[in-house]
C-alpha positions as CSV (number, residue, x, y, z in Angstrom):
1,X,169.0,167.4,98.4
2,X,167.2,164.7,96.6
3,X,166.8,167.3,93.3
4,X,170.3,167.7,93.2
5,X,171.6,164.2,93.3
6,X,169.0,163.8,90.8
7,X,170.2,166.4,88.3
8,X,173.4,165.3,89.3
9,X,172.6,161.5,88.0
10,X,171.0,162.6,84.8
11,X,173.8,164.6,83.8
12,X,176.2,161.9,84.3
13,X,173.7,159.4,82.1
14,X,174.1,161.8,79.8
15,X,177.7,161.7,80.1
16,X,177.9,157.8,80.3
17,X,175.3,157.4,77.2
18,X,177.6,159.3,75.1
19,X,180.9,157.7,76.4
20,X,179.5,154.1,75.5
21,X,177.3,155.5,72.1
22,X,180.1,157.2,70.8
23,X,183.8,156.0,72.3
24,X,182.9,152.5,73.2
25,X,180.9,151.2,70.8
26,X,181.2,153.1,67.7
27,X,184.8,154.2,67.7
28,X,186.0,150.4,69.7
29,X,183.4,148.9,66.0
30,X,185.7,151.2,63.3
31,X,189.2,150.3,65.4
32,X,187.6,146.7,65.4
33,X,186.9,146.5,61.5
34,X,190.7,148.7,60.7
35,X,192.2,145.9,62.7
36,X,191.1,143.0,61.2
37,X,191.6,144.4,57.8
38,X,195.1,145.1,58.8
39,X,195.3,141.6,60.0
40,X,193.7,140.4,56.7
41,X,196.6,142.7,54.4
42,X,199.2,140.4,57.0
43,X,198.4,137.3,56.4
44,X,197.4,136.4,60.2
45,X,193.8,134.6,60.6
46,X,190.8,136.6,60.9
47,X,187.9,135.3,62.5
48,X,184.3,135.8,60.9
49,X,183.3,136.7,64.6
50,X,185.6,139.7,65.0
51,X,184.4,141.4,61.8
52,X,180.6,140.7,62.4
53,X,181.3,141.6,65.9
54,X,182.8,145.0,64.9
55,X,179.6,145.6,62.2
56,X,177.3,145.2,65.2
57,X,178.9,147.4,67.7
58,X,178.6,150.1,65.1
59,X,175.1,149.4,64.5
60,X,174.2,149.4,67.9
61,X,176.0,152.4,68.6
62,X,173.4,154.8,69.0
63,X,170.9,151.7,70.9
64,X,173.2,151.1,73.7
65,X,173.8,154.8,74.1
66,X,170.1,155.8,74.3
67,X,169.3,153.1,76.8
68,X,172.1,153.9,78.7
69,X,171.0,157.7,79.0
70,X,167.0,156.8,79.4
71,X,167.8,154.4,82.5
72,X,169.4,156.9,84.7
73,X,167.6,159.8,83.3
74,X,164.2,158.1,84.6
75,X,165.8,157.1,88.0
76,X,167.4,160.8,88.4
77,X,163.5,161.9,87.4
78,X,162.1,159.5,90.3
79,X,164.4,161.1,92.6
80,X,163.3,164.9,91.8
81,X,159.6,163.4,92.1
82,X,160.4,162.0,95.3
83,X,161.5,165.2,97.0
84,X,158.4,166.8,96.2
């Protein structure tokens, strides 16, 4: 039972790491840097904060993703170990 809840765990890290490496952070950075240009071309004030912020979700993209994905696919490995 254990091996299968542990399967099951990595496969949804795998699932999470890519939801937050891809969707979260990398898409959420480009919509991010689109809006504050768009707020720029409209004359509305544009933080420093929200660009830079946007520049470092992009960069972090694939960081956040991989730790994400590494955390539970060691605690789904420490299950299958367990059962054994």
């Amino acid at each position: 039972m254990k091996t299968i809840i542990g399967i099951l765990v990595m496969i949804f890290g795998a699932v999470l790491g890519l939801y937050l490496g891809v969707y979260v952070m990398f898409i959420g950075g480009i919509v991010d840097l689109i809006n504050s240009i768009k707020d720029l071309t409209n004359s509305i004030d544009v933080s420093a904060y929200t660009i830079a912020f946007g520049i470092a979700k992009i960069i972090l993209a694939s960081f956040v993703g991989c730790i994400s994905f590494y955390i539970t696919l060691v605690f789904g490995i420490s299950l299958i170990a367990s059962d054994k």
